[in-house]
C-alpha positions in Angstrom: 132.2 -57.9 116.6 130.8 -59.7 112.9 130.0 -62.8 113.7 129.0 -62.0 117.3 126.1 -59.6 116.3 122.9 -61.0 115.5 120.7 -60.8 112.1 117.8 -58.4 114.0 120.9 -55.9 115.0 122.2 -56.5 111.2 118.9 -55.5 110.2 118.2 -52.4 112.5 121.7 -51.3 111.5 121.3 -51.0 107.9 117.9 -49.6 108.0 119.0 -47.2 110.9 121.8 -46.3 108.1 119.7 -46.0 104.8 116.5 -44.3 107.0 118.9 -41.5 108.1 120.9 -41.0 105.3 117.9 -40.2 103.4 116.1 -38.0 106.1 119.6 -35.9 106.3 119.7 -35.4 102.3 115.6 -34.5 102.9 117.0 -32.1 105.2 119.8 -30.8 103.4 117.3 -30.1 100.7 115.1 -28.2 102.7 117.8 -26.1 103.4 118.8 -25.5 99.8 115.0 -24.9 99.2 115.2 -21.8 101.8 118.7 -20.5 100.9 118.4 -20.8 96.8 114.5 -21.7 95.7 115.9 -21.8 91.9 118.3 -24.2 92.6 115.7 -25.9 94.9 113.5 -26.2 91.5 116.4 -27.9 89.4 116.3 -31.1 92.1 112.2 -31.0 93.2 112.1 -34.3 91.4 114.9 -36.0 93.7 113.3 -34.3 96.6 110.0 -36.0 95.2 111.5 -39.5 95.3 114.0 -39.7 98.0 110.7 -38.4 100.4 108.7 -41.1 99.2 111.2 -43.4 99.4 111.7 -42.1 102.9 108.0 -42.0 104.5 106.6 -45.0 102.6 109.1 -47.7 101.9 112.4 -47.1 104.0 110.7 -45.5 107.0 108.0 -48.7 107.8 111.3 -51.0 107.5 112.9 -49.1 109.8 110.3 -49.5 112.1 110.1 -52.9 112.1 113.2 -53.2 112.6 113.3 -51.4 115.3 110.4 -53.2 116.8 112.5 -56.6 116.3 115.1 -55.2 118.5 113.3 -54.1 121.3 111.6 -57.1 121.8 114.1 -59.7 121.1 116.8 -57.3 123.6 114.0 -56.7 125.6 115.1 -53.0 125.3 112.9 -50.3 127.3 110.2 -48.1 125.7 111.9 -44.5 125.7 114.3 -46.4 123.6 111.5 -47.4 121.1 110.0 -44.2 120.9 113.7 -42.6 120.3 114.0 -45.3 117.6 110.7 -44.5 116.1 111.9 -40.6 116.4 114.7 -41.0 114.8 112.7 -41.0 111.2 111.8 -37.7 112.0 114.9 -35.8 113.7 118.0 -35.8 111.0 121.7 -37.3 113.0 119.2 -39.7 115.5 119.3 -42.6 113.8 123.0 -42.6 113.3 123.8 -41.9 117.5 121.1 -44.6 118.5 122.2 -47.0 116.6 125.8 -46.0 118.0 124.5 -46.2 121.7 122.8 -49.5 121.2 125.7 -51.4 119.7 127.9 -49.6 122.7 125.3 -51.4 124.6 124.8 -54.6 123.3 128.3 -55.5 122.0 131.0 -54.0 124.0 132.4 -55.7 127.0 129.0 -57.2 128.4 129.2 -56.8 132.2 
């Protein structure tokens, strides 16, 4: 599957990766902050740098990334705008970017 995948999947599939890594730590940290606010306090800073990290840097990428595959695959548009949700709903990232290599790179019919 390596060499057969091309550099726009390469690219959607590390940012898909990194994007929702970072949104489920966001998320896991929201949780902390309702189950423990004093532990919450101790890691506001991190919570401060992975969201910006998130929203202004890693989640643009991620979008043009995704925009790169649908056009170049010449994918539908309920599939761009469940790429473009999946910066905003923790585990999407990591199941569309399961489907799409399901779709793309095994056994083409």
């Amino acid at each position: 599957m390596g060499p057969l995948m091309d550099a726009s999947y390469r690219r959607y599939r590390i940012m898909s990766y990194v994007t929702g890594t970072t949104l489920l730590m966001l998320f896991a940290t929201f949780i902390l902050h309702r189950v423990s606010p004093s532990a919450w306090h101790s890691i506001a800073w991190l919570v401060r740098v992975i969201g910006v990290g998130h929203g202004v840097v890693l989640y643009p990428l991620y979008m043009i990334a995704s925009f790169q595959m649908v056009l170049k695959h010449k994918l539908n548009f309920l599939l761009l705008v469940g790429m473009l949700l999946a910066g905003f709903v923790p585990g999407l990232a990591f199941y569309l970017e399961h489907r799409l290599r399901v779709r793309l790179y095994s056994g083409r019919d």
